[in-house]
BALOBA-1460 file (C-alpha; in Angstrom, 3 decimals):
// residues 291
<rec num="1" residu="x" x="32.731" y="-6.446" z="-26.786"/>
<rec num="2" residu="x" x="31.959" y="-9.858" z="-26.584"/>
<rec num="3" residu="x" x="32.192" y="-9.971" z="-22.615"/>
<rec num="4" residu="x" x="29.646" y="-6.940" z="-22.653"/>
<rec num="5" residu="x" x="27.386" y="-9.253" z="-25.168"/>
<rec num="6" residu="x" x="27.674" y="-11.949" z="-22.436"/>
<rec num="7" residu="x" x="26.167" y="-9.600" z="-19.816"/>
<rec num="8" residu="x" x="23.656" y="-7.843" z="-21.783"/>
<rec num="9" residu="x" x="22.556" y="-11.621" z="-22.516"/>
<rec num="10" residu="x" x="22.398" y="-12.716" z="-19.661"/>
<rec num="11" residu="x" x="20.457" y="-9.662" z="-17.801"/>
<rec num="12" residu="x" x="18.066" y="-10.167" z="-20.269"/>
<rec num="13" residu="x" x="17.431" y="-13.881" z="-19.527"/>
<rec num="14" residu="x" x="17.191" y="-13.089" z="-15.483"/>
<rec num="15" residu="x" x="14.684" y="-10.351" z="-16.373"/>
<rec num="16" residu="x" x="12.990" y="-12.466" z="-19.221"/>
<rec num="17" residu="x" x="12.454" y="-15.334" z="-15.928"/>
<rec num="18" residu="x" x="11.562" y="-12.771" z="-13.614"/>
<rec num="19" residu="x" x="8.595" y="-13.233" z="-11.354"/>
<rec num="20" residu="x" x="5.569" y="-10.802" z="-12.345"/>
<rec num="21" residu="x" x="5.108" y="-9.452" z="-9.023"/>
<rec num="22" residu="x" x="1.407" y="-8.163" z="-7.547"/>
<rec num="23" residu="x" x="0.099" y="-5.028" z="-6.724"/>
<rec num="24" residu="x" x="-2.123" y="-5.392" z="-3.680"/>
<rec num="25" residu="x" x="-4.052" y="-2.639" z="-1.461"/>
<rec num="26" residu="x" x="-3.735" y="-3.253" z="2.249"/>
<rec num="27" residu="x" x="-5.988" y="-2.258" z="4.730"/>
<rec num="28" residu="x" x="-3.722" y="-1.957" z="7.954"/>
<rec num="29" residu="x" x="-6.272" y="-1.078" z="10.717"/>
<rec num="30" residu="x" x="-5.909" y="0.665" z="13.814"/>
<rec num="31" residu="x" x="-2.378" y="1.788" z="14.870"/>
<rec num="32" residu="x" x="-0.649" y="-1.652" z="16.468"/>
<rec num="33" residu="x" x="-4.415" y="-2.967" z="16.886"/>
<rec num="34" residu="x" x="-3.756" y="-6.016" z="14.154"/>
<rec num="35" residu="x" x="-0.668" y="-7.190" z="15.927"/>
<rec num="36" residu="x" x="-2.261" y="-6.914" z="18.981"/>
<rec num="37" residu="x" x="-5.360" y="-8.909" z="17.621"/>
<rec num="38" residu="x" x="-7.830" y="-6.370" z="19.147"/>
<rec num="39" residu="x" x="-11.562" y="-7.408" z="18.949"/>
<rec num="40" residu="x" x="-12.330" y="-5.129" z="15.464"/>
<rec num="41" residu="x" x="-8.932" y="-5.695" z="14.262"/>
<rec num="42" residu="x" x="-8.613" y="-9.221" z="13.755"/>
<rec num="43" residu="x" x="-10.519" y="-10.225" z="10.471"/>
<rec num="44" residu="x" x="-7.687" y="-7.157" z="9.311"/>
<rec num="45" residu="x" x="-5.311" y="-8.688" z="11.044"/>
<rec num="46" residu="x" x="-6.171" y="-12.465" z="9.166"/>
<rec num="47" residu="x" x="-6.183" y="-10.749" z="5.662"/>
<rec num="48" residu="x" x="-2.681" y="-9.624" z="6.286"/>
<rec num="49" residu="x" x="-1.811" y="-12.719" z="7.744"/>
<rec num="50" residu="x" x="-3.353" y="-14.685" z="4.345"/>
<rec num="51" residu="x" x="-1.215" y="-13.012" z="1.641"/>
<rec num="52" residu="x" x="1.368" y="-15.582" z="1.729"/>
<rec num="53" residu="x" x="-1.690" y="-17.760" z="0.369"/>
<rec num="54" residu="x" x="-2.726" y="-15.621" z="-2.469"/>
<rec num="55" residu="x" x="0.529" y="-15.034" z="-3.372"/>
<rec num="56" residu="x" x="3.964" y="-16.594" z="-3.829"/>
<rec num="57" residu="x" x="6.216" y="-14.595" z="-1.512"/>
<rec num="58" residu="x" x="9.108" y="-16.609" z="-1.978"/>
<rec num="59" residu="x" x="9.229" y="-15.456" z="-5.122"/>
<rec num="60" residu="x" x="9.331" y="-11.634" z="-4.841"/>
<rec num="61" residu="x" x="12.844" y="-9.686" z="-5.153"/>
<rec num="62" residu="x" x="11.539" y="-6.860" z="-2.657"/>
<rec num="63" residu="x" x="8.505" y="-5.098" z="-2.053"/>
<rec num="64" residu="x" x="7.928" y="-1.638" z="-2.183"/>
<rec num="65" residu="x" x="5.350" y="-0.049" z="0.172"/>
<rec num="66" residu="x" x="3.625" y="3.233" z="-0.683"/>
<rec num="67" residu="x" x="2.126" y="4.185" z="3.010"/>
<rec num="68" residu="x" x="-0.283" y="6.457" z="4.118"/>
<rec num="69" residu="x" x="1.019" y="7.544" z="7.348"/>
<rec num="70" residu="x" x="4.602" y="9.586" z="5.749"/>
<rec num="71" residu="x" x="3.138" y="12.787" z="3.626"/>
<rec num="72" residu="x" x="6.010" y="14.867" z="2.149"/>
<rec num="73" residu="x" x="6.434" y="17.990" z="-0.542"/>
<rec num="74" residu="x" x="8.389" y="15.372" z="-2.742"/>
<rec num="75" residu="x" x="8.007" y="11.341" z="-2.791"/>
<rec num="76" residu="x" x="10.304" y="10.280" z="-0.577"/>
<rec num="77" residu="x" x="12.693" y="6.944" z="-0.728"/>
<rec num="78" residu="x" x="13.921" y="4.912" z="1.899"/>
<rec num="79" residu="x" x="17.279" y="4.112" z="1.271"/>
<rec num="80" residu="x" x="19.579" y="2.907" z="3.744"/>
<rec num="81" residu="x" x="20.699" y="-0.861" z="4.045"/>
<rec num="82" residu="x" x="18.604" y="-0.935" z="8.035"/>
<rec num="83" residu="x" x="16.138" y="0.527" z="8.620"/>
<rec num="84" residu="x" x="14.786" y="1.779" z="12.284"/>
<rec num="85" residu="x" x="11.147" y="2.102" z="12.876"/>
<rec num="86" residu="x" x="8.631" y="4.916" z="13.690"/>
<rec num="87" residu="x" x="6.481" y="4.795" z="16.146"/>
<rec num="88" residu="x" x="3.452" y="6.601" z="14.952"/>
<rec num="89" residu="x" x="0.686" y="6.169" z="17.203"/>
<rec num="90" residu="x" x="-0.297" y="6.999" z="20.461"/>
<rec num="91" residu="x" x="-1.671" y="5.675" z="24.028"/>
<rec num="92" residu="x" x="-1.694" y="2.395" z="23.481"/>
<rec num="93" residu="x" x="-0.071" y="-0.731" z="25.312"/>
<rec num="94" residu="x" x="3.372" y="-0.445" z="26.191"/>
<rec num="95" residu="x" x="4.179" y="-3.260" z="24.355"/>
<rec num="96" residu="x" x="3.293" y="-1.632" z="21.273"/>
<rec num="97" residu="x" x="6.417" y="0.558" z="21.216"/>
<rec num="98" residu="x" x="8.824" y="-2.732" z="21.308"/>
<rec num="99" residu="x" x="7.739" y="-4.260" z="17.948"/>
<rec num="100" residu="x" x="10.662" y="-5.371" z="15.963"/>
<rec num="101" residu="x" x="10.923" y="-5.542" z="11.919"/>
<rec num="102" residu="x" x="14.303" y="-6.539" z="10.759"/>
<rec num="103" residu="x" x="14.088" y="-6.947" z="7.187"/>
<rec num="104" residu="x" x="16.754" y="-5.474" z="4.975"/>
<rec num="105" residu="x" x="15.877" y="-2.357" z="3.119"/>
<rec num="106" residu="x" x="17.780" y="-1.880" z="-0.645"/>
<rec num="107" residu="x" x="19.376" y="1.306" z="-1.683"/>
<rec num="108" residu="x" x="20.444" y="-0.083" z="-4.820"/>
<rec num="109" residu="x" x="16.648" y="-0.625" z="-5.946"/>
<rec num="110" residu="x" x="15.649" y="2.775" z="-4.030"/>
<rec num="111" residu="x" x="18.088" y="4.875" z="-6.365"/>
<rec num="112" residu="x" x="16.638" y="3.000" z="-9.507"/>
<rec num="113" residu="x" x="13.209" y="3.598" z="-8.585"/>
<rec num="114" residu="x" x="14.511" y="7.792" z="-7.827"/>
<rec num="115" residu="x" x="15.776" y="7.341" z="-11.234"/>
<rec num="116" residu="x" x="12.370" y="6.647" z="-12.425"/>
<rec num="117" residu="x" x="10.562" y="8.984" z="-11.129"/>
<rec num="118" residu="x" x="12.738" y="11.768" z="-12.293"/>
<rec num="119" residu="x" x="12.446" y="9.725" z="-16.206"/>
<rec num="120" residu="x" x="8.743" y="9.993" z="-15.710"/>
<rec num="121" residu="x" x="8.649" y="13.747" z="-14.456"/>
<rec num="122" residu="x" x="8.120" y="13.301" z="-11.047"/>
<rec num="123" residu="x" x="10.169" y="14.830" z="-7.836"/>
<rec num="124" residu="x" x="11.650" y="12.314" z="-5.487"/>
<rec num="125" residu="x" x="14.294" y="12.465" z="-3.114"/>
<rec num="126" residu="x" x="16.216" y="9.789" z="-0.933"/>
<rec num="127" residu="x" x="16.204" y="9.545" z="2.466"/>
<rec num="128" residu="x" x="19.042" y="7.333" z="4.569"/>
<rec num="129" residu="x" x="17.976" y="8.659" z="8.088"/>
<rec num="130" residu="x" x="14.016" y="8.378" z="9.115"/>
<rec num="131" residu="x" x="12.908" y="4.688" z="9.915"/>
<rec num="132" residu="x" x="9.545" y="3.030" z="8.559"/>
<rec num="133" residu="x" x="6.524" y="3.864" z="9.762"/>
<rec num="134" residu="x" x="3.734" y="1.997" z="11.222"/>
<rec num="135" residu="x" x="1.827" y="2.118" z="7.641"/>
<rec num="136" residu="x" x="5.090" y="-0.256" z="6.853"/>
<rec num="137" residu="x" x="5.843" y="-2.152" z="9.569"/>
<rec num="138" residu="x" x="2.159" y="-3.443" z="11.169"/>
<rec num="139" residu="x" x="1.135" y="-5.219" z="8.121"/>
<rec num="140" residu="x" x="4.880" y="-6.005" z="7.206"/>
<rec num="141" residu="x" x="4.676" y="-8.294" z="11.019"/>
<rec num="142" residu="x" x="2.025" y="-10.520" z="10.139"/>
<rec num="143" residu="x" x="2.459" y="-10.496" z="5.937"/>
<rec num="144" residu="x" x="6.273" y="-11.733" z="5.802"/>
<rec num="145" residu="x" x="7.118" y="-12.534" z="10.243"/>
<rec num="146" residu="x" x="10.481" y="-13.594" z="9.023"/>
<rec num="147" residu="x" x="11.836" y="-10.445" z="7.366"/>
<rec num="148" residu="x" x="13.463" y="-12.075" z="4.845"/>
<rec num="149" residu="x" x="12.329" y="-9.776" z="1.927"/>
<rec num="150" residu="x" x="13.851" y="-6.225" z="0.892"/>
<rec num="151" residu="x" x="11.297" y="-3.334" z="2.122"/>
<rec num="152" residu="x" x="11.229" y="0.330" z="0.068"/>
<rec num="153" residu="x" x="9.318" y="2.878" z="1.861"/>
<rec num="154" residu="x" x="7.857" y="5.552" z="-0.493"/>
<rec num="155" residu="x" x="5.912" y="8.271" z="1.197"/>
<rec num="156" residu="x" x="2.525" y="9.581" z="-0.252"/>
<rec num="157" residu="x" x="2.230" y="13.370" z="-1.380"/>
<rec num="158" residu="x" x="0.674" y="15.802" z="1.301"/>
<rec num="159" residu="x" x="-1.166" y="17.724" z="-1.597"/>
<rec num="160" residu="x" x="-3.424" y="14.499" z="-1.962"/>
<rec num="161" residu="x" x="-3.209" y="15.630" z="-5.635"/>
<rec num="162" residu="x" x="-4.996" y="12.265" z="-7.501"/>
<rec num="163" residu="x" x="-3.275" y="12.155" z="-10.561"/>
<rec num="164" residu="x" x="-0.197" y="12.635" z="-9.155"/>
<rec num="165" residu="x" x="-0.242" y="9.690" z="-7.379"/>
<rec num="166" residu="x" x="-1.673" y="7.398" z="-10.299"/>
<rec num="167" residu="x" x="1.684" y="8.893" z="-11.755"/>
<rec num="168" residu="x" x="3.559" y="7.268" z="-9.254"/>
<rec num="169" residu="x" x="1.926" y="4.034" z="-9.618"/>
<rec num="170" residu="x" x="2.325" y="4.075" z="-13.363"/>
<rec num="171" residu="x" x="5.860" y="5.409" z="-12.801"/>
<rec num="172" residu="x" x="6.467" y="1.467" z="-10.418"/>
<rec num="173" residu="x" x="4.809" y="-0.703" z="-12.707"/>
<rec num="174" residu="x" x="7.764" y="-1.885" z="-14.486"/>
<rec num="175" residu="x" x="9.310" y="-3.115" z="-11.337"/>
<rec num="176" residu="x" x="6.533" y="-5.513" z="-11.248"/>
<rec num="177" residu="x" x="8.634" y="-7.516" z="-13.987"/>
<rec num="178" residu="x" x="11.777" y="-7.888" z="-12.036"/>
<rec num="179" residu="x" x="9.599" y="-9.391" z="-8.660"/>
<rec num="180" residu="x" x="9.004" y="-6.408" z="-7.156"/>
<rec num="181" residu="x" x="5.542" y="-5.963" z="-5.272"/>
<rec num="182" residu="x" x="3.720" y="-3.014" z="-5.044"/>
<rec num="183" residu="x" x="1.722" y="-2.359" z="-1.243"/>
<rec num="184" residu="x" x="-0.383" y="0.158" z="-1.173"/>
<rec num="185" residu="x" x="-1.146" y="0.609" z="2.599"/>
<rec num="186" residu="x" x="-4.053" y="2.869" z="4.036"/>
<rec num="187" residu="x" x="-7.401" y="2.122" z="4.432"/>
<rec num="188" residu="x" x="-10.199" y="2.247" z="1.492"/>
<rec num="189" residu="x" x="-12.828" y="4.080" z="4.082"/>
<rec num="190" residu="x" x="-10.793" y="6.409" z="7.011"/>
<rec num="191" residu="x" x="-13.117" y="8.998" z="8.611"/>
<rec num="192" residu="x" x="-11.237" y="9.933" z="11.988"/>
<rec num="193" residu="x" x="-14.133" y="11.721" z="13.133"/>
<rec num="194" residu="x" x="-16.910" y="8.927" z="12.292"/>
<rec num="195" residu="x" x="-14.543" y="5.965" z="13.529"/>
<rec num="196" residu="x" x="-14.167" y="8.466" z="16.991"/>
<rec num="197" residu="x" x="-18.093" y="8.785" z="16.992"/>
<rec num="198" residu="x" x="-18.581" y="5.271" z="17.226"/>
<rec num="199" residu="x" x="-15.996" y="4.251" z="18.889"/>
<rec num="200" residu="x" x="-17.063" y="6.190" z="21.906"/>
<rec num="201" residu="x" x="-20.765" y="4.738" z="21.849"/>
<rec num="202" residu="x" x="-19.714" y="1.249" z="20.702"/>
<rec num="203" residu="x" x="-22.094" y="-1.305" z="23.357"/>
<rec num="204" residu="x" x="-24.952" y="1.027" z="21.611"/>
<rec num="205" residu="x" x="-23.838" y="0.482" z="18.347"/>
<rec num="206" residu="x" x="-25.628" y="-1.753" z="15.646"/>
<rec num="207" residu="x" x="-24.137" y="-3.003" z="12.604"/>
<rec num="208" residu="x" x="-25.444" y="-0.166" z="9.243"/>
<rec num="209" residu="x" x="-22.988" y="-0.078" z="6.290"/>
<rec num="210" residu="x" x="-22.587" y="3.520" z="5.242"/>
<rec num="211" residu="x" x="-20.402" y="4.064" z="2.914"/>
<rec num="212" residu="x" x="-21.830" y="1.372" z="0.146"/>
<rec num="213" residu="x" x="-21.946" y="3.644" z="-2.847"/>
<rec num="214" residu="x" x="-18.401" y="5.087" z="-2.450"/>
<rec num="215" residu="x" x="-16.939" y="0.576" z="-1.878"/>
<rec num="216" residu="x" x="-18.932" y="0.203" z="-5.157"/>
<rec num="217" residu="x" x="-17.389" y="2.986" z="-6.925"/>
<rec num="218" residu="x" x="-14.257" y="1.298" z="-5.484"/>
<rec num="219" residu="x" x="-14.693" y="-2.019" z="-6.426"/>
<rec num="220" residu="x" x="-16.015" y="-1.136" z="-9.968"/>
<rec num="221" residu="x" x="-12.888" y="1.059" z="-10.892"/>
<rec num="222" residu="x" x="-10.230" y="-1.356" z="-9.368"/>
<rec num="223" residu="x" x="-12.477" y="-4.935" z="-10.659"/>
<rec num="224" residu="x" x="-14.010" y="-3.283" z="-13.863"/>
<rec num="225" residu="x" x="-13.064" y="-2.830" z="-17.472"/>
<rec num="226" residu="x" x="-9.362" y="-1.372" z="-17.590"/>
<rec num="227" residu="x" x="-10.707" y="1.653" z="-19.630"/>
<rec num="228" residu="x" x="-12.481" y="3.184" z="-16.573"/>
<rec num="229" residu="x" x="-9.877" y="2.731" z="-13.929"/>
<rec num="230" residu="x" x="-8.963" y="6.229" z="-14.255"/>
<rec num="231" residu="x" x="-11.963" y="7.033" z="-12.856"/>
<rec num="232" residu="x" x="-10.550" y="6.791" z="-9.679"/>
<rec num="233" residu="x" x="-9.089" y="10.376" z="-10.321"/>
<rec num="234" residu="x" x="-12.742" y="11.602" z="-9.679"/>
<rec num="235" residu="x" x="-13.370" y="10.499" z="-6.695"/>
<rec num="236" residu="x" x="-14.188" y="13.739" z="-4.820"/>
<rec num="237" residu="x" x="-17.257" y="13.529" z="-7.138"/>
<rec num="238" residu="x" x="-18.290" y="10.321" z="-6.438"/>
<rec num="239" residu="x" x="-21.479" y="9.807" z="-3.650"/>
<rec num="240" residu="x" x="-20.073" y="9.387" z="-0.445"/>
<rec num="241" residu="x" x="-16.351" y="10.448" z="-1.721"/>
<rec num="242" residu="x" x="-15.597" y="12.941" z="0.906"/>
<rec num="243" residu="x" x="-18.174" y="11.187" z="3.770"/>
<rec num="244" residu="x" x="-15.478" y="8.187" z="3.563"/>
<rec num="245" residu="x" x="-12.477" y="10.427" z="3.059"/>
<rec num="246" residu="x" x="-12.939" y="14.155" z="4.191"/>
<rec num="247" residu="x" x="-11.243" y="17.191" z="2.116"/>
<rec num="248" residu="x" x="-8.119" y="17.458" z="3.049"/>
<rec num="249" residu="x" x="-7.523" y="13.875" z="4.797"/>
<rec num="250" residu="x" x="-7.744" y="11.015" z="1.768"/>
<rec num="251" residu="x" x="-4.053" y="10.412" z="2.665"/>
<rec num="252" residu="x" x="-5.281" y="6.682" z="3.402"/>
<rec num="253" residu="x" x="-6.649" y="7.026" z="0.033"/>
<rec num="254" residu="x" x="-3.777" y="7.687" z="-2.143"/>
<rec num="255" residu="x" x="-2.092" y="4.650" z="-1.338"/>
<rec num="256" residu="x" x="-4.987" y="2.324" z="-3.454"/>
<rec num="257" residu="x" x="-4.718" y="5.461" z="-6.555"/>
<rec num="258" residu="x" x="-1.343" y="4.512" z="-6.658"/>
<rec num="259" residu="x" x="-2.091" y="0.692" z="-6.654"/>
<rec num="260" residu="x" x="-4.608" y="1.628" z="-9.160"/>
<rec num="261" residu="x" x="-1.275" y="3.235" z="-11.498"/>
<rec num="262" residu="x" x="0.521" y="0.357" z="-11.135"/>
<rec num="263" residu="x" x="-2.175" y="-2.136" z="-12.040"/>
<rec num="264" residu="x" x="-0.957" y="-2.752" z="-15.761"/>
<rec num="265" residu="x" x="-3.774" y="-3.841" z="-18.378"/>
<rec num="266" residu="x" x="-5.890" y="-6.291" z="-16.346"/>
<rec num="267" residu="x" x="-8.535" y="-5.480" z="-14.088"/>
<rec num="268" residu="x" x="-8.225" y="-6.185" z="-10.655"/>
<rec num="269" residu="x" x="-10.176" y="-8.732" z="-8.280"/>
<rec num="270" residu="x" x="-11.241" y="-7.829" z="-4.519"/>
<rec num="271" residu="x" x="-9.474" y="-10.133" z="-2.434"/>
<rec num="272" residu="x" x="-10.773" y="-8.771" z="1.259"/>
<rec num="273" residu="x" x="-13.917" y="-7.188" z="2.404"/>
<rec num="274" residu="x" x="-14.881" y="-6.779" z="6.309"/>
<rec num="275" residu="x" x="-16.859" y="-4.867" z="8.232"/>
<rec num="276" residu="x" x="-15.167" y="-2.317" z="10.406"/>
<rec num="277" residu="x" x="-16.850" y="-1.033" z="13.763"/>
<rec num="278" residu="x" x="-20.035" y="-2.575" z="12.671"/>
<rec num="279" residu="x" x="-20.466" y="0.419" z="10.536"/>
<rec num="280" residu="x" x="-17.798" y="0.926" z="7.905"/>
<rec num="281" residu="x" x="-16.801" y="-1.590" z="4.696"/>
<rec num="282" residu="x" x="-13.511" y="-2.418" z="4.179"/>
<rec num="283" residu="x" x="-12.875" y="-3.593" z="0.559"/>
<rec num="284" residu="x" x="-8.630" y="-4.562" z="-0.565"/>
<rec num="285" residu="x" x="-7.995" y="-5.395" z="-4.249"/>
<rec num="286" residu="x" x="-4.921" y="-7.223" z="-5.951"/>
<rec num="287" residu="x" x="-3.689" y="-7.523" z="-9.351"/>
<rec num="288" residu="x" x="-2.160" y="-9.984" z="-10.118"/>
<rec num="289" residu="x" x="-2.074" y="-11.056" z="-13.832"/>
<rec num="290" residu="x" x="1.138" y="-10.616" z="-15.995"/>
<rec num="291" residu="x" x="0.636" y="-8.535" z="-18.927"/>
């Protein structure tokens, strides 16, 4: 009895001295483009590269990373001890497809975090076998170069269902106390069809922001009073909700509603804005205040 005492004691104290870990929304660009430091990639590319400064990596356990580019029925775990990578993009320089990430993943954390989902109601599964994605491993190069951190993959939902994914987030905010970071990587505007349009005009193009009132509506529900955050579940009603994420393609959306779950009881702060393609504002948002 007394020996169990000892070790309830003492997983208390390492918990009590645990580092309250952020919750930060990435934007991760273009495919490899940040990496590669391509021309409209690189102020991205610098805001991944800058975490380290606005917060104190050294201190984080692991870091889980919600991404937009795996969509499954059920969230989805990485779980194995290695982890291979995925590929994920297409027709670009062949040096693209040799990028390395090394960093350990941590099935012991993974089956926790399985165990509470399935606590909170919500269907997970573990998965040993498929690698990370780029949504993981793009930012993952530039944020932390030496892999020396733990990496959990958790895949978004393909029924883009809001509240489900807030569920999630809420679901990971505990880890938080034992050092564990939640990433949310996507992209807070992602219009394939826009980004193509300009893309394929882009000596003629001239710098016009459109998509202000949906980064507002952003910005107020991840910087404003903590009462209104869940106003995030509404926004397919918001103005310019569906220009900057069609119906039926917010997956780089869901990432930040998860961030936006996990975000505890202080409001967030916007710690990155750009503009991408001369056209579209990027906005990413951290929170970072213990309870």
């Amino acid at each position: 009895m007394l020996k169990l005492n000892l070790i309830a004691i003492f997983c208390f104290l390492k918990l009590s001295n645990a580092y309250f870990a952020p919750n930060i929304f990435l934007n991760h660009g273009g495919g490899p483009y940040p990496v590669l430091r391509e021309e409209h990639n690189i102020e991205i590319a610098d805001s991944l590269k800058n975490i380290s400064k606005i917060m104190d990596l050294e201190k984080l356990s692991a870091i889980v990373i919600v991404t937009a580019h795996r969509e499954e029925d059920v969230v989805t775990i990485t779980s194995s001890r290695q982890q291979s990578l995925v590929y994920d993009y297409y027709h670009f320089p062949p040096v693209s497809y040799t990028f390395k990430y090394n960093a350990p993943g941590d099935p012991e954390l993974a089956k926790r975090i399985h165990n509470a989902f399935e606590a909170a109601g919500i269907k997970s599964q573990l998965d040993d076998q498929r690698g990370w994605d780029h949504g993981v491993f793009i930012p993952m190069m530039l944020i932390n170069p030496k892999a020396d951190i733990p990496v959990i993959q958790i895949s978004i939902l393909k029924n883009q269902d809001a509240k489900q994914h807030y569920d999630i987030g809420k679901a990971l905010f505990q880890f938080r106390k034992e050092g564990v970071a939640i990433f949310g990587s996507g992209m807070s505007y992602h219009n394939m069809a826009e980004f193509d349009k300009v893309e394929r005009n882009l000596k003629n193009v001239e710098v016009n922001i459109v998509n202000h009132d949906f980064d507002n509506f952003l910005n107020d529900v991840c910087t404003g009073e903590v009462e209104n955050r869940q106003k995030i579940l509404l926004w397919e009603q918001q103005k310019g909700g569906y220009e900057s994420h069609p119906l039926g393609e917010a997956d780089h959306l869901m990432p930040l509603i998860v961030n936006a779950g996990a975000a505890g009881t202080r409001p967030g702060r916007k710690y990155f804005e750009s503009v991408f393609l001369y056209k579209f504002l990027l906005s990413g948002f951290i929170w970072d205040d213990d309870e």
